[in-house]
C-alpha positions in Angstrom: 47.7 208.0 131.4 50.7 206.4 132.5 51.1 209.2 134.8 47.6 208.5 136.8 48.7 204.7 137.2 51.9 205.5 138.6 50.4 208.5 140.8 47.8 205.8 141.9 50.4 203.2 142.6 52.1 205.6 144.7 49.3 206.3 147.1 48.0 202.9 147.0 51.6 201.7 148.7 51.2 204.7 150.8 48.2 203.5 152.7 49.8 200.1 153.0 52.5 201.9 154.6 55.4 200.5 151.5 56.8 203.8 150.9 58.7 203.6 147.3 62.4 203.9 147.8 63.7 207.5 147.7 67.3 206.5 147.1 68.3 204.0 143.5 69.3 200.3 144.9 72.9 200.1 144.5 74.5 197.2 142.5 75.8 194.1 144.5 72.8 194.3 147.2 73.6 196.8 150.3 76.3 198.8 151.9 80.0 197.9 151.2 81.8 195.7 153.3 85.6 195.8 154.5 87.8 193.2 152.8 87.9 191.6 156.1 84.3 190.8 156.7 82.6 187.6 156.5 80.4 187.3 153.5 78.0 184.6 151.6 80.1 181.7 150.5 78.2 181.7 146.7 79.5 186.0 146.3 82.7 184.5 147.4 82.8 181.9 144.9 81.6 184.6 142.2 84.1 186.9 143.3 87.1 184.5 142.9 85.7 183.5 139.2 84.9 187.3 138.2 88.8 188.1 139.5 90.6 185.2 137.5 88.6 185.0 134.8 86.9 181.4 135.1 83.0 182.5 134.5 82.8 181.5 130.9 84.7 178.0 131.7 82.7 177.7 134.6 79.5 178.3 132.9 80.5 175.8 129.8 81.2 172.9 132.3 77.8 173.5 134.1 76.1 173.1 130.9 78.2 170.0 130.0 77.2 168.7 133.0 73.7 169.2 132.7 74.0 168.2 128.9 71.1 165.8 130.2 68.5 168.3 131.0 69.3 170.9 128.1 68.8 168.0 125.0 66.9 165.7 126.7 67.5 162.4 127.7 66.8 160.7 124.7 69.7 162.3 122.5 71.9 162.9 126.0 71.6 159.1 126.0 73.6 158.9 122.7 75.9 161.9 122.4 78.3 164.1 124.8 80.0 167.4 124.8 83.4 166.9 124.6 84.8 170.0 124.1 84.4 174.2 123.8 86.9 176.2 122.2 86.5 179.7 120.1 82.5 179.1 119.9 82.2 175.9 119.0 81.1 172.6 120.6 82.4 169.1 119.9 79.9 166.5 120.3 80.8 162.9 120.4 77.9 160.8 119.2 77.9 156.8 119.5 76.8 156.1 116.2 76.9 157.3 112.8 72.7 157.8 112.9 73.1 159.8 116.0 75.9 161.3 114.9 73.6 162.7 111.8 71.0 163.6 114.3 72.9 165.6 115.7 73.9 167.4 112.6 70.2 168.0 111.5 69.4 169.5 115.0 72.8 171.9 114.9 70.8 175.2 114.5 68.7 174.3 117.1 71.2 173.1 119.9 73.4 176.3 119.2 70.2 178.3 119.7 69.4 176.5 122.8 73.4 176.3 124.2 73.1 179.6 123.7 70.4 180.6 125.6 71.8 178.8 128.9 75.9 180.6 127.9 74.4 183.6 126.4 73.9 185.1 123.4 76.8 184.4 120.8 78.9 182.2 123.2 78.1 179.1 120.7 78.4 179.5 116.8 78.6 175.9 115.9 78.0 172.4 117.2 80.8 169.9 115.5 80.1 166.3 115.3 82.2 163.4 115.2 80.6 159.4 115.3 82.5 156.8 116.3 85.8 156.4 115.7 86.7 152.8 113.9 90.1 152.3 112.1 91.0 154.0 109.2 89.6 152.2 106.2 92.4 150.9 104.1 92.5 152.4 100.4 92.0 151.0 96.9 90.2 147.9 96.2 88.8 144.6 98.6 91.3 142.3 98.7 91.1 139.6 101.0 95.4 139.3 103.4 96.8 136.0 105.0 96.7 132.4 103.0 93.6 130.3 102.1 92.4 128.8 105.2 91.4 125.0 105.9 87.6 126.1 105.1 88.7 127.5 102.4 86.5 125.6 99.8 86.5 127.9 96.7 89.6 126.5 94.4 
């Protein structure tokens, strides 16, 4: 059956005159140029990140950058990628609510990072709120001398 729909596709482009291709498409879109010819300034571009190395950077700062459109603008509002290094993602959130948020919704945003890097590129989202000074250790104690409104004593 799958025979008859192709043989019927066939002559069906024949009487529009689209012939199907006799020859496979080769990869990279047409004949091979000389090193010296002029070509399209974005294959350029790819070419220069494919030789050094630079797409997965490349492609890790375009999704920082549109960190905006991939959460949303609600959570892109309170949180920001800082940082991508051996398949995980630091995100700076600027509170300790959001910074929870974020936690809950870690499956999720490595599933979604992932689908704009590719598959496996992300393993884990790392979250760190705000950063006060270290709280000091042991019990409350109150430093200096009593004050003039001091009225305790």
């Amino acid at each position: 059956m799958a025979r008859e729909k192709l043989a019927q596709a066939k002559a069906d482009a024949a009487k529009r005159g689209q012939l199907p291709r006799r020859e496979p498409r080769r990869k990279g879109g047409g004949a091979r140029r000389n090193s010296g010819d002029p070509q399209l300034f974005g294959r350029a571009i790819a070419d220069l990140l494919a030789d050094r190395g630079w797409e997965r950077p490349v492609a890790v700062g375009a999704v920082f950058g549109r960190w905006h459109e991939i959460v949303g603008p609600e959570l892109a509002a309170h949180t920001k990628p800082e940082s991508f290094e051996d398949g995980e993602v630091l995100v700076l959130a600027d509170s300790t609510a959001w910074a929870t948020q974020v936690r809950l919704l870690a499956r999720t945003l490595v599933r979604r990072l992932n689908e704009e890097l590719g598959d496996g590129t992300v393993t884990k989202v790392k979250v760190r709120g705000p950063q006060n000074a270290p709280r000091p250790s042991g019990g409350l104690r109150v430093t200096g001398s009593r004050g003039p409104r001091d009225t305790y004593g």
